[in-house]
FIGU-550897 format. One record per residue: residue in one letter; x negated, y negated, z of N, C-alpha, C, O in turn; residue number from 1. Coordinates in Angstrom, 3 decimals, padded with zeros to 6 digits. Atoms other than C-alpha are relative to their C-alpha. Example, Ala and Ser with C-alpha at 12.3 -4.5 7.8 and 13.67 -1.06 7.14 Angstrom:
REM FIGU-550897
<"A" <-000.890 001.190 000.000> <-012.300 004.500 007.800> <-000.900 -001.200 000.000> <-001.936 -001.181 000.665> 1>
<"S" <000.820 001.190 -000.060> <-013.670 001.060 007.140> <000.770 -001.090 000.730> <000.261 -002.198 000.899> 2>
REM end
This chain:
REM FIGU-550897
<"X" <-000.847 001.178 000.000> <000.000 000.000 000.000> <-000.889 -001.235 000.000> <-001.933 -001.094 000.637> 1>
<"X" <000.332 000.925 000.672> <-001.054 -003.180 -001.173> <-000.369 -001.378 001.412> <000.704 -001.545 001.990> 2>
<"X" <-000.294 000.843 -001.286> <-001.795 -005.962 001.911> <000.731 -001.520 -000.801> <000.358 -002.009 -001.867> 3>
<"X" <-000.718 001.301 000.604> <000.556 -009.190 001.232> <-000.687 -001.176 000.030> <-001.380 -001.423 001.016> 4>
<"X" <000.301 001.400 -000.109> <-000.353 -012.623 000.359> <-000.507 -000.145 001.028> <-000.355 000.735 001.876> 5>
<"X" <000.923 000.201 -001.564> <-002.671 -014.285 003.280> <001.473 -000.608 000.470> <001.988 -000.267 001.535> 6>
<"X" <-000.971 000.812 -000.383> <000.495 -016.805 003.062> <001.165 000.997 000.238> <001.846 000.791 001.243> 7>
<"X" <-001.179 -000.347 -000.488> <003.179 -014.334 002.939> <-000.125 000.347 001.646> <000.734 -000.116 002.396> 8>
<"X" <000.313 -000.365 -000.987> <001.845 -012.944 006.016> <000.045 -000.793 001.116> <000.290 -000.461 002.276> 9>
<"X" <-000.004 000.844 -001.043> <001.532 -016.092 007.540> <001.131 -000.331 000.631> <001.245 -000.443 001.851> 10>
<"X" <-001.336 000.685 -000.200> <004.987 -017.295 007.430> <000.851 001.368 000.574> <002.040 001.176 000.829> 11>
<"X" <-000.223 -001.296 -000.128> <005.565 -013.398 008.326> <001.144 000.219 -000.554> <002.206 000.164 000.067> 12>
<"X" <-000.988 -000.736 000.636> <007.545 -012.052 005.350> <-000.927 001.028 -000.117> <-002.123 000.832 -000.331> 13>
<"X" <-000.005 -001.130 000.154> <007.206 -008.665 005.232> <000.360 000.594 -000.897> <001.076 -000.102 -001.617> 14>
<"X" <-000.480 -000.460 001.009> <007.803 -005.814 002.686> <001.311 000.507 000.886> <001.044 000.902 002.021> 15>
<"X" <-000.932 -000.463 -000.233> <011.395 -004.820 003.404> <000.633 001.431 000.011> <001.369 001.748 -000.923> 16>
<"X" <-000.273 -001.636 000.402> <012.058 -000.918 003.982> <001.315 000.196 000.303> <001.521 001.408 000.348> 17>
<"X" <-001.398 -000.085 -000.308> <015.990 -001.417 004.877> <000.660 000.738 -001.366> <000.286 000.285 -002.447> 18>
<"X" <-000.383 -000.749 001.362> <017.547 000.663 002.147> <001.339 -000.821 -000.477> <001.263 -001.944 000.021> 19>
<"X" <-000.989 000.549 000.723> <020.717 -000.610 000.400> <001.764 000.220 001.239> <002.677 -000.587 001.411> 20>
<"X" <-000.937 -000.283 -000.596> <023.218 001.316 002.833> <000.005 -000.352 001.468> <000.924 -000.585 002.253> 21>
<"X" <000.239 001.167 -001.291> <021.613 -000.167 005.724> <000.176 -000.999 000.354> <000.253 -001.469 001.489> 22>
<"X" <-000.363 002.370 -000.123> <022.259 -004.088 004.919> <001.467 000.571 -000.243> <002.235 -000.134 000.412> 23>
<"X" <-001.629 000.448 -000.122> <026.108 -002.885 004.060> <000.349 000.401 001.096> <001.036 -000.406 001.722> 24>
<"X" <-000.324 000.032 -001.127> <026.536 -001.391 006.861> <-000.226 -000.780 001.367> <000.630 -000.695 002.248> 25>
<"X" <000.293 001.131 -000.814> <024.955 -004.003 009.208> <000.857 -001.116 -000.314> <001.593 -001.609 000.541> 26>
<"X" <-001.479 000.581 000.670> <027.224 -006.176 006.887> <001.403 -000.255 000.366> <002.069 -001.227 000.722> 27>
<"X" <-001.537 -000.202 -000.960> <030.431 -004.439 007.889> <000.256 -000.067 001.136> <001.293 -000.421 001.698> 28>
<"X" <-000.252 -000.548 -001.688> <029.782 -003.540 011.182> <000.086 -001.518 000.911> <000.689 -001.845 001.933> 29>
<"X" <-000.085 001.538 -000.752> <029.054 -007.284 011.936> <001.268 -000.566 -000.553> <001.678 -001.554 000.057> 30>
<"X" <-001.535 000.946 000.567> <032.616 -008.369 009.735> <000.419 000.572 000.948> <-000.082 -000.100 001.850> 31>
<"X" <-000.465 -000.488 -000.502> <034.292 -006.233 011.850> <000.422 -000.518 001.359> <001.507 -000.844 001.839> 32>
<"X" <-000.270 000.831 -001.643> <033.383 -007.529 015.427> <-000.357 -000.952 000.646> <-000.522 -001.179 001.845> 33>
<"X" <-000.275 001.289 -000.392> <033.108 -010.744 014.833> <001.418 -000.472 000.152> <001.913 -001.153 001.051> 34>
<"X" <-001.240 000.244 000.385> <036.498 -010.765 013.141> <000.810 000.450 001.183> <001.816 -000.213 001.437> 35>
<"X" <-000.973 -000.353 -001.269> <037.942 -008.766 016.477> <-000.765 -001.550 001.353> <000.007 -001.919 002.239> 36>
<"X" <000.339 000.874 -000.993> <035.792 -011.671 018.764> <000.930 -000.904 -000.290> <001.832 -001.116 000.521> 37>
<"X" <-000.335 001.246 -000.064> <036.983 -014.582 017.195> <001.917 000.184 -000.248> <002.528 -000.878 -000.375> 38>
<"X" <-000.985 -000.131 -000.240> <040.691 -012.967 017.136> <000.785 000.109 001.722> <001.916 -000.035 002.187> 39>
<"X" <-000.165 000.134 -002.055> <040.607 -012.738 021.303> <-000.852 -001.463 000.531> <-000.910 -002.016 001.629> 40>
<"X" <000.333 001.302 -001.105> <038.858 -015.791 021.706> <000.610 -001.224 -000.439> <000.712 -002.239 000.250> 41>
<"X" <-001.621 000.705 000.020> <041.491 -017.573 020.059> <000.634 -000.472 000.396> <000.870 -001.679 000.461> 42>
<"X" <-001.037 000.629 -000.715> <044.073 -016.960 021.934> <-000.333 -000.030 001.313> <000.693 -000.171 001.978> 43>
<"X" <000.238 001.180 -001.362> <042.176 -018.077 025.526> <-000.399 -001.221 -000.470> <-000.040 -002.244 000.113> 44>
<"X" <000.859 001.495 -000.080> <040.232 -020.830 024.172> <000.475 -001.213 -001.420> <-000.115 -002.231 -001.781> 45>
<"X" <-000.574 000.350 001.239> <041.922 -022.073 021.243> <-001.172 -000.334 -001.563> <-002.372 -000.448 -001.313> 46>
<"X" <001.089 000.099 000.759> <040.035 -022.608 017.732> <-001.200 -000.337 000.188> <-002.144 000.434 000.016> 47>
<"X" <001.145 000.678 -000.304> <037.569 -024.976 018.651> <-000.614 000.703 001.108> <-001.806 000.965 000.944> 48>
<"X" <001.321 -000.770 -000.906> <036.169 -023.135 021.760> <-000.618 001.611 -000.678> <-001.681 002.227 -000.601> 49>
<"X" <000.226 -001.131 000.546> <036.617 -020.180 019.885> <-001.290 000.368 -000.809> <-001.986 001.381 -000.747> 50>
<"X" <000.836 -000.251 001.312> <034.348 -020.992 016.774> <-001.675 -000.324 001.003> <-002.719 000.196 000.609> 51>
<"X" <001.058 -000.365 -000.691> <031.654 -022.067 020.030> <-000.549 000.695 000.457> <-001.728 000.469 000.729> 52>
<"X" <000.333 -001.235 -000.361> <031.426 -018.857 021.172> <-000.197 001.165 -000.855> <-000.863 002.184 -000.670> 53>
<"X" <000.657 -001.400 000.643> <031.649 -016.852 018.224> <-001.155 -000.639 -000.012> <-002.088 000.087 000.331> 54>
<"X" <001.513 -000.151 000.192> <028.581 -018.832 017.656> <-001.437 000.782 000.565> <-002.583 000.769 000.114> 55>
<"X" <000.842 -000.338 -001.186> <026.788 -017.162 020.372> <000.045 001.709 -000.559> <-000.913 002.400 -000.905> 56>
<"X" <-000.397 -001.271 000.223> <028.420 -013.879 019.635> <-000.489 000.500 -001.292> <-001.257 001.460 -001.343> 57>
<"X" <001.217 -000.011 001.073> <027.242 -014.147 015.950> <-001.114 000.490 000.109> <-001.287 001.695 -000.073> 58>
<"X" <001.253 -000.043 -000.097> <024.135 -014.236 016.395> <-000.356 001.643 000.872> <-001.121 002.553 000.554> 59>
<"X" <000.397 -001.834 -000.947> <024.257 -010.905 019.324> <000.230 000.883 -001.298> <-000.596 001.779 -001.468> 60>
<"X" <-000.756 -001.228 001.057> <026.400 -008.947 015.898> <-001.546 000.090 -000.491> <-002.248 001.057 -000.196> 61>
<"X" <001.074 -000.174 000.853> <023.362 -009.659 013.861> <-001.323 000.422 000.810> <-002.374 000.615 000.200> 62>
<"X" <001.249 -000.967 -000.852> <020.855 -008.170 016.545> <000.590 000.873 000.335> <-000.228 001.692 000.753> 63>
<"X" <-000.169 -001.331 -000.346> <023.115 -005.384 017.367> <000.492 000.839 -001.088> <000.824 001.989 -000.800> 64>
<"X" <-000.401 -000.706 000.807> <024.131 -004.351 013.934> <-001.246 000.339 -000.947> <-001.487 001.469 -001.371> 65>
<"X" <001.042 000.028 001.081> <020.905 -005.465 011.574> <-001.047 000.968 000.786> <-001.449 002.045 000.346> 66>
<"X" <001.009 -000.908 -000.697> <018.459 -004.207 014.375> <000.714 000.627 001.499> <000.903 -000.012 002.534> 67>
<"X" <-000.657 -000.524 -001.432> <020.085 -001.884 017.091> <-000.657 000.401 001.021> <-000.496 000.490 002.238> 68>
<"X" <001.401 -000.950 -001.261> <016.801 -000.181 018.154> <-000.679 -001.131 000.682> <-001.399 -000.879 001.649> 69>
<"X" <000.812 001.019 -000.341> <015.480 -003.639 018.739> <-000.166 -000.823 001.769> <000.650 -001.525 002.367> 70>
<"X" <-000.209 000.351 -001.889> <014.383 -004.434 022.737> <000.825 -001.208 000.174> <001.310 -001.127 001.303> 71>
<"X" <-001.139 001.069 -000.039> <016.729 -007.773 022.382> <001.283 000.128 -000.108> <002.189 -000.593 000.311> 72>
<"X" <-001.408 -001.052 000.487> <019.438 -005.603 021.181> <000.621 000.509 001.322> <001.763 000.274 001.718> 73>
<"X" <-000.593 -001.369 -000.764> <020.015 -003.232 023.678> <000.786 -000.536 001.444> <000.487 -001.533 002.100> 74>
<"X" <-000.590 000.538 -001.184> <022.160 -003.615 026.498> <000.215 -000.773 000.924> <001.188 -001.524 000.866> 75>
<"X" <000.173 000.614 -000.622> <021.088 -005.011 029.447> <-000.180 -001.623 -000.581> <000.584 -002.523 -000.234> 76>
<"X" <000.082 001.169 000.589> <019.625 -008.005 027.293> <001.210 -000.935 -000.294> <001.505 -002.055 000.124> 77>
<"X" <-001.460 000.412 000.229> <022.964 -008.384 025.792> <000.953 -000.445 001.250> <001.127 -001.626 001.548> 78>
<"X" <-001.014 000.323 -001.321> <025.350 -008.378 028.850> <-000.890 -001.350 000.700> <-000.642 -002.524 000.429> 79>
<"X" <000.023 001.164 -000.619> <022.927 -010.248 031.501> <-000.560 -001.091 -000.807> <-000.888 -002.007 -000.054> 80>
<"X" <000.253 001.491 001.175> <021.905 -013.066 028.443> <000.792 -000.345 000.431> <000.771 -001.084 001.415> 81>
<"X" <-001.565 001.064 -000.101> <025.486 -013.980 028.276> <000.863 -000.105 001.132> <001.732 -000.939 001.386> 82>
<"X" <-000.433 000.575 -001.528> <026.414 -013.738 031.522> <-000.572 -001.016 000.975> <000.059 -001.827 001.652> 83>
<"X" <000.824 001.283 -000.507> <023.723 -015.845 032.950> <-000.028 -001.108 -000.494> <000.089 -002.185 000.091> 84>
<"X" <-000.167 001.718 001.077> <023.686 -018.447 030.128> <001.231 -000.509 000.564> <001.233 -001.676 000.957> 85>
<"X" <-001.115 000.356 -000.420> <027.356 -018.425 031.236> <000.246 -000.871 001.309> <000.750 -001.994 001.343> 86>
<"X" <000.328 000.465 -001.247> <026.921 -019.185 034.609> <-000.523 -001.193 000.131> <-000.075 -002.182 000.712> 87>
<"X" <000.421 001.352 -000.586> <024.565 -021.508 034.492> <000.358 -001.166 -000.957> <000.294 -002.291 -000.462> 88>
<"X" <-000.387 000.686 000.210> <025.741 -023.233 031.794> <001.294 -000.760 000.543> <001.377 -001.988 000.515> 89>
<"X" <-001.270 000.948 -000.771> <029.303 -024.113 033.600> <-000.538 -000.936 001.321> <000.021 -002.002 001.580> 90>
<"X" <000.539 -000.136 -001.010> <027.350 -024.521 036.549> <-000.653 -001.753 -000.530> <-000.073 -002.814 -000.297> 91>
<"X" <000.605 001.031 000.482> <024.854 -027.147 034.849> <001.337 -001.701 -000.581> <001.217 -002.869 -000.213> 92>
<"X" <-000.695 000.492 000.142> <028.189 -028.628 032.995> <000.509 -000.714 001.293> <000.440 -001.943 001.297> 93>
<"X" <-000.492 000.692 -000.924> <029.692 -029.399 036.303> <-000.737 -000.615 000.825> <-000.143 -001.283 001.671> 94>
<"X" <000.899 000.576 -001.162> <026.779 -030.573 038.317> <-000.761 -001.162 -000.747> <-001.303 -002.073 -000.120> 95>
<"X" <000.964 001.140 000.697> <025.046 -032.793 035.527> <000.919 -000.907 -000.871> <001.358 -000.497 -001.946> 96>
<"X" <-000.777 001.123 000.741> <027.026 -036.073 034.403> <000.020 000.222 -001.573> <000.898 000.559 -002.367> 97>
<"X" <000.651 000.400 001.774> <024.858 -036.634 030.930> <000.335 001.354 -000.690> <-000.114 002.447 -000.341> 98>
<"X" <-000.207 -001.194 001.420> <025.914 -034.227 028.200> <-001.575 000.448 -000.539> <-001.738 001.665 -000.636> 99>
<"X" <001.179 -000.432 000.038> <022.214 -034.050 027.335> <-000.401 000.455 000.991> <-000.399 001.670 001.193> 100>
<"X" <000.679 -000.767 -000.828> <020.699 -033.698 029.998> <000.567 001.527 000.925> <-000.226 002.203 001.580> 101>
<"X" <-000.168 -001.086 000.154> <023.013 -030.731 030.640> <000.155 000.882 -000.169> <000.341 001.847 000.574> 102>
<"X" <000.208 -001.036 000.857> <022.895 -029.006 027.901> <-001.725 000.504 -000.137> <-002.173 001.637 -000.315> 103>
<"X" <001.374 -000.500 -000.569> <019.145 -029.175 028.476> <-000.216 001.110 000.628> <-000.564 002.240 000.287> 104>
<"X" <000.163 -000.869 -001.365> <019.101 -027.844 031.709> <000.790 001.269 000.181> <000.367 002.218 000.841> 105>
<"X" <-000.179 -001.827 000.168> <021.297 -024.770 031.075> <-000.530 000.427 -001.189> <000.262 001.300 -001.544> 106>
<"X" <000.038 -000.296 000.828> <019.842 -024.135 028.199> <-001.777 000.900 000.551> <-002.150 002.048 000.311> 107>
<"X" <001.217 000.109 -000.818> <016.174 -024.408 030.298> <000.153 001.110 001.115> <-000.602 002.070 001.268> 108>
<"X" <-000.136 -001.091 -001.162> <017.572 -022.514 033.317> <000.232 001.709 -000.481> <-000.131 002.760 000.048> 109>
<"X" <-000.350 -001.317 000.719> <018.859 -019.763 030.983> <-001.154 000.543 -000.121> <-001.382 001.562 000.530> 110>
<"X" <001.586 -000.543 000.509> <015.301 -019.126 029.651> <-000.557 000.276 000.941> <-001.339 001.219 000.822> 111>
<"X" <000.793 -000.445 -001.049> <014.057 -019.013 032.903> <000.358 001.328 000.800> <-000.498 002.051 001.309> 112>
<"X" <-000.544 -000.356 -000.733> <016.556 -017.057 034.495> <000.146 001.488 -000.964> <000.325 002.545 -000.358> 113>
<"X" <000.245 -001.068 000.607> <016.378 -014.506 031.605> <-001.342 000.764 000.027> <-001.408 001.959 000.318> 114>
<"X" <001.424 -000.446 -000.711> <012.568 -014.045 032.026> <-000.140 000.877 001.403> <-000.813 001.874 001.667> 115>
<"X" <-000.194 -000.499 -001.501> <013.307 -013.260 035.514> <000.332 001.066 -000.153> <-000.396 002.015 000.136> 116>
<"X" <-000.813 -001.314 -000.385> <015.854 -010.727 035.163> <-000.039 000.722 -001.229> <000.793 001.545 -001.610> 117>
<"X" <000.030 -001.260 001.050> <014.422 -009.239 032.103> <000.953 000.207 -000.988> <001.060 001.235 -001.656> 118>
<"X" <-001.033 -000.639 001.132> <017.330 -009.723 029.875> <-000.047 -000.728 -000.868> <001.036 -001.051 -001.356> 119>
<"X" <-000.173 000.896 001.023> <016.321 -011.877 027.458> <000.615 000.442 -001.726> <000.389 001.450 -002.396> 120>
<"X" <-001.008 -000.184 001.123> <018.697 -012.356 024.333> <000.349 -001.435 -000.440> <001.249 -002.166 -000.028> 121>
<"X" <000.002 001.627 000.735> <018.277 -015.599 022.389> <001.652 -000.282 -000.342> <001.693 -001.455 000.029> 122>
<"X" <-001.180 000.248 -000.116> <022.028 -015.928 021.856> <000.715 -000.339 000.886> <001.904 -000.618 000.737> 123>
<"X" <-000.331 000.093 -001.161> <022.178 -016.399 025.436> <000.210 -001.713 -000.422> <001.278 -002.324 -000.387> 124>
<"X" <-000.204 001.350 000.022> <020.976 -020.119 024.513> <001.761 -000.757 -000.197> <002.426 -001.463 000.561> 125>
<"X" <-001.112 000.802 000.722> <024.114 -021.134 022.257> <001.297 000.653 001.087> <002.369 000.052 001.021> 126>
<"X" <-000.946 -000.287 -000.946> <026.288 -019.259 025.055> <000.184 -000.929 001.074> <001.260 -001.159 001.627> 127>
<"X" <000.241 001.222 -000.897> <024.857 -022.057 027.357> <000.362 -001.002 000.112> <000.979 -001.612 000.985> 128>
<"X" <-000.601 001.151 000.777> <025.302 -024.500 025.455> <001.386 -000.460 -000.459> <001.766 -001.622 -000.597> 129>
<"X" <-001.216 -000.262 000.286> <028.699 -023.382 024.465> <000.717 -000.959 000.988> <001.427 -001.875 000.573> 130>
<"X" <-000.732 000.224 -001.406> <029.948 -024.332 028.144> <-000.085 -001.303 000.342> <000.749 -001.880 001.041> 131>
<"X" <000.118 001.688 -000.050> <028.742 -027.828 028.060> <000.329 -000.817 -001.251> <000.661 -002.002 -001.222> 132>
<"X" <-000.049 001.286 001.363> <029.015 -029.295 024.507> <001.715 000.782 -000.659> <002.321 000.239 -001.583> 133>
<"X" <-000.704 -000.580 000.949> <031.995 -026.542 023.641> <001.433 -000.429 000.002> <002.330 000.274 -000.465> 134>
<"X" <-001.792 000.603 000.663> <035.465 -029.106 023.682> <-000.127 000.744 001.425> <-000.876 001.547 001.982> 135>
<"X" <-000.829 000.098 -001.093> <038.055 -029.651 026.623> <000.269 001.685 000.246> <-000.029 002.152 001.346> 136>
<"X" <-000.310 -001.066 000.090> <039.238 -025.961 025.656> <-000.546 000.696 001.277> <000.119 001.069 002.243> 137>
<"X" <001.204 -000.730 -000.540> <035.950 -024.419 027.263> <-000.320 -000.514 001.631> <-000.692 000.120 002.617> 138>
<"X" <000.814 000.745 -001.241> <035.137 -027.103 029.929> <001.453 000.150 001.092> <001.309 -000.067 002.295> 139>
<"X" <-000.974 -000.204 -001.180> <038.575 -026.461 031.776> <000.525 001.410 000.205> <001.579 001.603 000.811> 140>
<"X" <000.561 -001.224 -000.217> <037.770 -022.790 031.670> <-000.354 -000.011 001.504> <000.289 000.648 002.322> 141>
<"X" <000.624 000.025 -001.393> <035.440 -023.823 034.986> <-000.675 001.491 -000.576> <-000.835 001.957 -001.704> 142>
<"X" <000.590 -001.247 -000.276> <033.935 -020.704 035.782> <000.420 001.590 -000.671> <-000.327 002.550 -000.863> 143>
<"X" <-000.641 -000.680 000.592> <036.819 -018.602 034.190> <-001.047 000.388 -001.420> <-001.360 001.428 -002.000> 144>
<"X" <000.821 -000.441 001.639> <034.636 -019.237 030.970> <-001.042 001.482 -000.212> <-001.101 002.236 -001.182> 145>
<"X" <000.871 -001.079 -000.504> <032.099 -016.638 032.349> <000.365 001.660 -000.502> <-000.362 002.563 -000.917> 146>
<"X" <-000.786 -001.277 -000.336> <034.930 -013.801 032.476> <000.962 -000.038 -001.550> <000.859 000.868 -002.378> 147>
<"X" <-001.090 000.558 001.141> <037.501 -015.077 029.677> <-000.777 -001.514 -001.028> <-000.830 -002.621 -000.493> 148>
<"X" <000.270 -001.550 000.608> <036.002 -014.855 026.802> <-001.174 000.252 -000.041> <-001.577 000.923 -000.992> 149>
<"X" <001.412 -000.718 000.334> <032.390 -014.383 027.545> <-000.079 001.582 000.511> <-000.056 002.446 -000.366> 150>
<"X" <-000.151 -001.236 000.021> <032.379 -011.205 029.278> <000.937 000.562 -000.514> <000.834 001.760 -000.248> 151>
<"X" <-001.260 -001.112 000.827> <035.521 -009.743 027.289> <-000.939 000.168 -001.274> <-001.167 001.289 -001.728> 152>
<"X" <000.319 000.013 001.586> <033.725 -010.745 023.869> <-001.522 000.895 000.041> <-001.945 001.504 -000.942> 153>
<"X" <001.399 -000.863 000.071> <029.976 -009.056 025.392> <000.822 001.495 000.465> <-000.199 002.066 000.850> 154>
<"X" <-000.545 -000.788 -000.267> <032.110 -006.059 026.288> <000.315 001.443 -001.405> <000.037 002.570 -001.814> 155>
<"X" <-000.480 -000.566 001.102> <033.981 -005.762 023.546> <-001.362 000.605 -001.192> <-001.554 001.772 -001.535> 156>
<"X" <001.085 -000.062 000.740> <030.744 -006.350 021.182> <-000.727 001.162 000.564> <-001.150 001.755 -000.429> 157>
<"X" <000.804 -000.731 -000.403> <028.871 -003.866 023.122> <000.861 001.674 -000.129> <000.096 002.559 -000.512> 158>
<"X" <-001.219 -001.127 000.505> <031.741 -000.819 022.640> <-000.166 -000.104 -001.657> <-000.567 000.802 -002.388> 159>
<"X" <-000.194 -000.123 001.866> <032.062 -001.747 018.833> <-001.697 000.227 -000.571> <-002.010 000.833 -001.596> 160>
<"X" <001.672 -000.572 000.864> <027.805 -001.571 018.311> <-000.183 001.282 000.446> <-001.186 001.738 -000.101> 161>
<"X" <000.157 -001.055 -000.178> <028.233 001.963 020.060> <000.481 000.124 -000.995> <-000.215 000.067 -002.008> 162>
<"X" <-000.608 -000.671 000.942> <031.346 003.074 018.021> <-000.251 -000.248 -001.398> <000.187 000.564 -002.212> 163>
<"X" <-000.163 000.202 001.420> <030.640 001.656 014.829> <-001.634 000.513 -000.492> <-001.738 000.804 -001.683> 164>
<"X" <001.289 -000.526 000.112> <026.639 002.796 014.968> <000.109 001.410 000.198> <-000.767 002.076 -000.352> 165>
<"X" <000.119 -001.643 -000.655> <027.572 006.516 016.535> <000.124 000.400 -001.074> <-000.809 001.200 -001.014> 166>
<"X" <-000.228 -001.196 000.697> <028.479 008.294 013.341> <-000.999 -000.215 -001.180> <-000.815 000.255 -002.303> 167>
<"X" <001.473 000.038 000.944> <025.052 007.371 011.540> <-001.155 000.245 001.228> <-001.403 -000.524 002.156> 168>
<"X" <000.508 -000.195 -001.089> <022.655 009.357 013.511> <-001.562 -001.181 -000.030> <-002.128 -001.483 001.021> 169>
<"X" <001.022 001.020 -000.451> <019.722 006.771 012.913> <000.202 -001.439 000.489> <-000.623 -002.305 000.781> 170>
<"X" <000.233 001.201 -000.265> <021.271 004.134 013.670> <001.023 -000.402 001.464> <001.512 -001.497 001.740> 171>
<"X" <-000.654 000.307 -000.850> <023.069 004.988 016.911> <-000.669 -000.917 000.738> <-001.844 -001.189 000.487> 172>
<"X" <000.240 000.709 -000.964> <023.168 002.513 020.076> <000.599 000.523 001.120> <001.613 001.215 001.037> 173>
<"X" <001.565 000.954 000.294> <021.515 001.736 022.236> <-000.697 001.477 -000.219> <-000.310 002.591 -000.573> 174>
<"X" <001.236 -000.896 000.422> <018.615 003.638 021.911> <-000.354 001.253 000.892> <-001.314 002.005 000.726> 175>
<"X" <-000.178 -000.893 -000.870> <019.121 005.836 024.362> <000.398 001.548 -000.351> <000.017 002.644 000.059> 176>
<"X" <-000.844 -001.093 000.943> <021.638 007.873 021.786> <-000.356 000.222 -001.292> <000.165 000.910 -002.170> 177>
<"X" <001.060 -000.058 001.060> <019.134 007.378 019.455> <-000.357 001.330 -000.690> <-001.503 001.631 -000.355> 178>
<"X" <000.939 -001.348 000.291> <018.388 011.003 017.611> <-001.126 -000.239 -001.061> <-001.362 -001.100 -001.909> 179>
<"X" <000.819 -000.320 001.064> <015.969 012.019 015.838> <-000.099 001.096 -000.729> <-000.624 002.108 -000.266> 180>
<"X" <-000.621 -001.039 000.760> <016.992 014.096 013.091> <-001.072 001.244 -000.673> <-000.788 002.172 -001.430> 181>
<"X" <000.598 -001.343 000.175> <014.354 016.396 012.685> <-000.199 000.983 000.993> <-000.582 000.509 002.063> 182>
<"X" <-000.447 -001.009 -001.163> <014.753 019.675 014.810> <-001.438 000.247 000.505> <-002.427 000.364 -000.219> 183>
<"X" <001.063 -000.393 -000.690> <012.285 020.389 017.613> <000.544 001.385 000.983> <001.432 001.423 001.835> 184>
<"X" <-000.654 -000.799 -000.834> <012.392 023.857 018.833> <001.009 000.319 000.140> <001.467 000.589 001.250> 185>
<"X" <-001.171 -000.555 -000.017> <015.644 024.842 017.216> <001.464 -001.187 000.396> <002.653 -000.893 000.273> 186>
<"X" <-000.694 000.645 -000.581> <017.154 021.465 018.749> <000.217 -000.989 -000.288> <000.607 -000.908 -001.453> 187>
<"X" <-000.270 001.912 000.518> <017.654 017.621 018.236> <-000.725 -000.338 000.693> <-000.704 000.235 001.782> 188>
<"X" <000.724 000.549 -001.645> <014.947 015.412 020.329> <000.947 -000.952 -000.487> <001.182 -001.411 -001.605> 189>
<"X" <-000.853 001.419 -000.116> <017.433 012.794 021.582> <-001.384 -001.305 000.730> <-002.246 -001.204 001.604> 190>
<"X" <000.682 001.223 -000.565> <015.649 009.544 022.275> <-001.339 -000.238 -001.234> <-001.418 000.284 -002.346> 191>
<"X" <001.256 000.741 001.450> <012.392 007.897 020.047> <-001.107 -000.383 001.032> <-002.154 -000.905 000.649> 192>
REM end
């Protein structure tokens, strides 16, 4: 194999080994449960908070559908990201006057507070952010926002990247249910 451009390398494009049935299905699997997010977050938060949170949620589909095996992907990351961003973004919202400066500061505390507890999941940010910049909808949520629809929509999302990954054995989630389809000893090794 050939080594790439000094520049492609730099800007890190890579040669692409995703096959054709891999991008549609990452494709679908992300139409699917976005289209069920932004149909439940709807009807708590009405359009406008809605389309702030799929933003957040977005972004998790496309790390739990494009890359499932990926350590940002997988569970824990997922859940405590958006639960903590959650938190402290309402948290930050209600304790900091300036709209900047507290979208900053949960946005800041998130990063920190993900480091900490190991669950980092860059989607956490715009979940943060969500809670302070995301319309009346969101901001009279209070704390509710946390539960209704962030944890329903990381829930839900986290059920639909099992079921909709389980019946392709390379690309189950998380990685746990991971096989590996060549037989060892008559058997399946589960895990990678």
């Amino acid at each position: 194999m050939s080594k790439p451009h000094p520049f492609l390398a730099l800007i890190g494009l890579q040669a692409h080994k995703t096959g054709h049935l891999e991008k549609l299905l990452a494709a679908a699997t992300g139409f699917i449960s976005i289209l069920a997010l932004l149909w439940i977050s709807r009807n708590y938060i009405g359009l406008e908070g809605a389309a702030w949170i799929a933003a957040s949620m977005g972004a998790s589909a496309v790390l739990l559908f494009a890359v499932p095996h990926g350590p940002l992907s997988q569970p824990w990351p997922v859940f405590g990201g958006h639960l903590i961003a959650a938190l402290l973004g309402v948290t930050c919202a209600w304790l900091i006057r300036d709209t900047l400066l507290a979208s900053a500061g949960a946005v800041a505390l998130t990063i920190l507070a993900m480091q900490y507890l190991r669950c980092i999941h860059p989607p956490g940010g715009a979940t943060a952010l969500a809670a302070v910049v995301g319309g009346e909808g969101i901001r009279a949520l209070g704390y509710m926002y946390v539960v209704t629809p962030v944890l329903l929509n990381v829930l839900i999302l986290l059920l639909l990247a099992v079921a909709l990954n389980y019946p392709f054995p390379w690309r189950r989630y998380p990685t746990a249910l991971a096989r590996i389809t060549a037989p060892v000893g008559g058997r399946e090794k589960v895990g990678s």
